[in-house]
Structure formats: C-alpha cells, structure tokens
Backbone bond lengths (Angstrom), bond angles and torsions (degrees), N, CA, C in turn:
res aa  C-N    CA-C-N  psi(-1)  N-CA   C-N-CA  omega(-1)  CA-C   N-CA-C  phi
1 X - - - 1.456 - - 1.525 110.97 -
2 X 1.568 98.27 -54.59 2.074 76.79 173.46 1.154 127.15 -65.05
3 X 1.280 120.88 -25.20 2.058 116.20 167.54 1.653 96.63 -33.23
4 X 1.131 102.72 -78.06 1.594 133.97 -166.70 1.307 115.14 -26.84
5 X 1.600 121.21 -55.52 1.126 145.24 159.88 1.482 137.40 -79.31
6 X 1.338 114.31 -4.16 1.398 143.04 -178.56 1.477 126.56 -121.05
7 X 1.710 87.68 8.88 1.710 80.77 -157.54 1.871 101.47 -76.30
8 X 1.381 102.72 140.86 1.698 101.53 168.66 1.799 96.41 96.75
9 X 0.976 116.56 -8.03 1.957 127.30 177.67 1.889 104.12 -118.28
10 X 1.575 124.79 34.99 1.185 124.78 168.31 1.540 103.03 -23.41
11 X 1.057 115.91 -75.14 1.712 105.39 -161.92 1.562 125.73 -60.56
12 X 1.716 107.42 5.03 1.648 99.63 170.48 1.686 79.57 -96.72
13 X 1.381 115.77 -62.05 1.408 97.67 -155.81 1.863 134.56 -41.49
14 X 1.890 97.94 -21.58 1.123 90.19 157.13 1.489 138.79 -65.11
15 X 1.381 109.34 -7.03 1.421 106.46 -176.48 1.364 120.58 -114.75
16 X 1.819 106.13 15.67 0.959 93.07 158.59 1.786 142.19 -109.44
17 X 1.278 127.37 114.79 1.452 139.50 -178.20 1.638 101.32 -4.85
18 X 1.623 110.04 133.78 0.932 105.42 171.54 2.253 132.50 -66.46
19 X 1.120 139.72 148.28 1.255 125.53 -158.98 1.745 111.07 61.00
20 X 0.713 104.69 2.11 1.712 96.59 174.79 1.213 120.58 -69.00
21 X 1.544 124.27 134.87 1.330 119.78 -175.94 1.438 107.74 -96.19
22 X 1.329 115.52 155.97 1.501 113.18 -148.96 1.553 110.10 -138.42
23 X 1.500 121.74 106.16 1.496 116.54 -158.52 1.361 111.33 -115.09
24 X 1.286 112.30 122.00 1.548 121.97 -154.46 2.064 87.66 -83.67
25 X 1.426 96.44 137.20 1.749 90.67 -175.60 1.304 103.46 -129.58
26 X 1.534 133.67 69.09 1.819 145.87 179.09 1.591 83.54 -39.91
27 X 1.513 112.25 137.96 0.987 144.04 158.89 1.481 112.30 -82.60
28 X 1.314 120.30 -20.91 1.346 112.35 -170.92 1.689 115.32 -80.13
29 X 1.488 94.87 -37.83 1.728 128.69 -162.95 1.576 105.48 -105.96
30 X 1.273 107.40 74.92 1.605 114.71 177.73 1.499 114.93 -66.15
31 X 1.638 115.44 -16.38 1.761 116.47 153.88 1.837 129.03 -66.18
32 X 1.128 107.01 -49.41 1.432 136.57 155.30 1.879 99.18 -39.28
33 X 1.344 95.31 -69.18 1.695 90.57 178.28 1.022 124.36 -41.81
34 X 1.719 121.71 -57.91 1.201 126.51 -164.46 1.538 120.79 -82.13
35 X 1.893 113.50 -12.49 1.279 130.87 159.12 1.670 123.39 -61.63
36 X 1.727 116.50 -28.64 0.764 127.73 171.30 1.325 130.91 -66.79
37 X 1.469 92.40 -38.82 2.047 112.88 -160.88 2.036 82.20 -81.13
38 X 1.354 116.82 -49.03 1.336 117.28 -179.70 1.827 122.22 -44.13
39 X 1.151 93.15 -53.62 1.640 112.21 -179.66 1.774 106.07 -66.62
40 X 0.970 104.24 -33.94 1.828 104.28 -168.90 1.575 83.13 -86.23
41 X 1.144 137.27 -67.39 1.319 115.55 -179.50 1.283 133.55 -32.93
42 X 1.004 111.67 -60.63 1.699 116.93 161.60 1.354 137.49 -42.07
43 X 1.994 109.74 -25.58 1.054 98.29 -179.54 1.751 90.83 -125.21
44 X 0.988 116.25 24.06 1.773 124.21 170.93 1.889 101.68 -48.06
45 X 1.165 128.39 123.47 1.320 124.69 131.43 1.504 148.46 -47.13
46 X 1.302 133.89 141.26 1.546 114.87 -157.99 1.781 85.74 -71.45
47 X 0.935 87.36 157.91 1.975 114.23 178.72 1.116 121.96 47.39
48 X 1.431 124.05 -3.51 1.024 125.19 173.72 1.695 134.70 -80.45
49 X 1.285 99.65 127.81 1.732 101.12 -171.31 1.066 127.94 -63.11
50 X 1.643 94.76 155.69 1.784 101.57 -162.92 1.507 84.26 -131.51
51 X 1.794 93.69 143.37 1.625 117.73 175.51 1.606 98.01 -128.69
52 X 1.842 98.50 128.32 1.417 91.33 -179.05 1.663 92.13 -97.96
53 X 0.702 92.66 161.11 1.558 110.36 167.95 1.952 119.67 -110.20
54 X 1.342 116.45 123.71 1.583 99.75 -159.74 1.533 81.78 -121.69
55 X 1.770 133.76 128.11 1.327 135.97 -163.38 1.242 96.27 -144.72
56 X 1.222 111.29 128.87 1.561 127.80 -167.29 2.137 112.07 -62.84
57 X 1.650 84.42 -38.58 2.030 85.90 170.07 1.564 89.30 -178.49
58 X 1.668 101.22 158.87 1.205 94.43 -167.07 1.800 88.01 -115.30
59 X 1.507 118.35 167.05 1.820 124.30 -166.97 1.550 72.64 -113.84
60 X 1.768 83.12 161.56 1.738 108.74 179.54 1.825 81.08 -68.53
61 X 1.487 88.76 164.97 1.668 93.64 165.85 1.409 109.14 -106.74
62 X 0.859 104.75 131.62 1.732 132.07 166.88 1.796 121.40 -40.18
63 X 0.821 150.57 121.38 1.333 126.57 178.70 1.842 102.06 -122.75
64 X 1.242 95.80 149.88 1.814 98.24 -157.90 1.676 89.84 -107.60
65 X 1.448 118.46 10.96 1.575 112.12 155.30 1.370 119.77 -73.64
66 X 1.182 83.04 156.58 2.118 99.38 -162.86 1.719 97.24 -112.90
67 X 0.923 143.97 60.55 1.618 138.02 135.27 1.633 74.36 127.33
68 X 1.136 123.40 105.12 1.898 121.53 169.76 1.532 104.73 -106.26
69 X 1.816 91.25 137.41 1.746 91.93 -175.24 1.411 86.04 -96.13
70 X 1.416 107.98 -177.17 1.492 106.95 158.11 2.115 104.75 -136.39
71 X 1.369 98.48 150.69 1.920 87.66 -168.94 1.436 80.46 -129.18
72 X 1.232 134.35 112.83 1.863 132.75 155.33 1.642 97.92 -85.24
73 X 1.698 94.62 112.68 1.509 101.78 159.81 1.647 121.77 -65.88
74 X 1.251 104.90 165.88 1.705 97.33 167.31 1.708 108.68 -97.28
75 X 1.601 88.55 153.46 1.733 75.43 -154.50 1.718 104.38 -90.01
C-alpha cells in the first residue's frame, strides 16, 4: 500500500513501518476524513501501525484508458 500511495514521495514512503496501515486524511473533505478515520478503525489489526497521512486536497484521478469497452461474460 505505501508504493501505491506514495509513489513519486520516496521520502515519506521511507518512513513508513513495515505492514502499517495507512490513512489518507484530504484536508479539503472533512466527510471523506471522517469516513476514512472510521473505516481504518474497523479494519485496524491489533498492534499494528497506523500512518496518517494529512493532504492538503485530493484531484479527480485521471485514467490513462483510451475509450474502455466493458464485455461481462456469462459465468
């Protein structure tokens, strides 16, 4: 998860503990926030570390697909 979420910010990801769960906290979106801090609680492991993450606003994400079909087989 921190690759994932860190990618291109090397120097947080070094600091963060290995297995650590990692809770992204938008500064912009104080609903989003408090959905987050809720959800990581719930699925927190005993002793295992938590890195909050505090991010000033988060951008729509971009998607680098070019016209996507979608086909649902029957299963």
């Amino acid at each position: 998860m921190a690759i994932c979420c860190m990618r291109g910010l090397p120097e947080f990801a070094e600091k963060i503990p290995q297995n650590a769960q990692i809770v992204l906290l938008p500064e912009d979106d104080p609903e989003l926030r408090k959905e987050n801090i809720e959800i990581a609680k719930a699925q927190r492991e005993a002793g295992q570390p938590v890195v909050y993450v505090y991010v000033e606003k988060v951008t729509p994400q971009i998607s680098r697909l070019v016209n996507p079909r979608l086909e649902i087989a029957a299963a």
